[in-house]
C-alpha positions in Angstrom: -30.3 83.7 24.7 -29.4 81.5 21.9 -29.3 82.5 17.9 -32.6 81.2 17.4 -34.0 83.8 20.2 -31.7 86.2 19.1 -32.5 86.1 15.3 -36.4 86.1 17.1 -36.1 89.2 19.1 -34.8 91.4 16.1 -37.1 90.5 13.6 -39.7 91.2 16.0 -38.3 94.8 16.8 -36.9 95.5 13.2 -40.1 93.8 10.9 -36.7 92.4 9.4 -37.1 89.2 7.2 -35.7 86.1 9.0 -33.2 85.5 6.7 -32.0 88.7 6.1 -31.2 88.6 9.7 -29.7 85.2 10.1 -27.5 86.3 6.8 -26.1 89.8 8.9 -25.7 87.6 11.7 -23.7 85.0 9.6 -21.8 87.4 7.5 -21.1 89.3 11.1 -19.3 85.7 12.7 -17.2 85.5 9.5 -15.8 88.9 9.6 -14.9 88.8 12.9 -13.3 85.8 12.6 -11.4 86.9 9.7 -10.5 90.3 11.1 -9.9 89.5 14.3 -6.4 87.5 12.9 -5.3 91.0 11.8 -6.7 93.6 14.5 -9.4 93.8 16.7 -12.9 93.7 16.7 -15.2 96.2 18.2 -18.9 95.3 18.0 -20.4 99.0 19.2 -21.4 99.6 22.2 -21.1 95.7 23.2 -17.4 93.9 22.6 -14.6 94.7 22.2 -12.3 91.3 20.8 -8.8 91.2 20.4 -5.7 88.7 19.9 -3.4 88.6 22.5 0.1 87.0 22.7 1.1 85.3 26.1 4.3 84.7 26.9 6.1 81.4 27.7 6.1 81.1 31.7 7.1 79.2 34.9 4.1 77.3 36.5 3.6 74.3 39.3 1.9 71.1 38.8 -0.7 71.4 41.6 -1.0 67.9 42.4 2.9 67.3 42.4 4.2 70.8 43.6 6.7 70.6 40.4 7.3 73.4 38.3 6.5 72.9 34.3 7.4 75.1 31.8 4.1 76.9 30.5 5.1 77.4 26.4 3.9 80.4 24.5 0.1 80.6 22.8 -1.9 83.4 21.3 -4.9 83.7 23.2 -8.8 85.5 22.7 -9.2 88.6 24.8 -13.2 89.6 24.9 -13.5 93.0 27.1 -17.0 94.1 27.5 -17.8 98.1 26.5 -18.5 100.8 29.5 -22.2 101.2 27.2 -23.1 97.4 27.7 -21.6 97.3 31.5 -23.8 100.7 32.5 -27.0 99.9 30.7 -26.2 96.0 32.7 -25.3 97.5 36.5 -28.5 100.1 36.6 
């Protein structure tokens, strides 16, 4: 499902005006982007999104066999809630 569909599907269920759903949905992606930099994210009952350092580590060039020197990065960590995963598996 892409925005469009999305932004379709809850102004049929809500009787929402389009753009008073494409604004929540906007105003949504730029708070989470802005929070998530601080603390994570929970999006109830669906996501939960969180920064996550990873450490600098050993790994092989699989073509070669050599070992390279993986550096440091901060990294995205999405884990999907026990709601969304239940309502998903039924």
């Amino acid at each position: 499902m892409k925005k469009k569909e999305l932004v379709e599907a809850i102004v049929a269920k809500t009787e929402m005006a389009k753009k008073d759903v494409l604004m929540v949905l906007e105003t949504m992606t730029e708070v989470v982007k802005s929070t998530v930099t601080k603390e994570a994210v929970e999006i109830p009952g669906i996501v939960k999104i969180e920064k996550k350092h990873r450490a600098a580590r050993m790994g092989r060039n699989p073509m070669t066999g050599e070992s390279i020197s993986i550096p440091a990065k901060t990294v995205l960590k999405a884990r999907v809630l026990k709601k969304l995963k239940d309502a998903v598996m039924k």
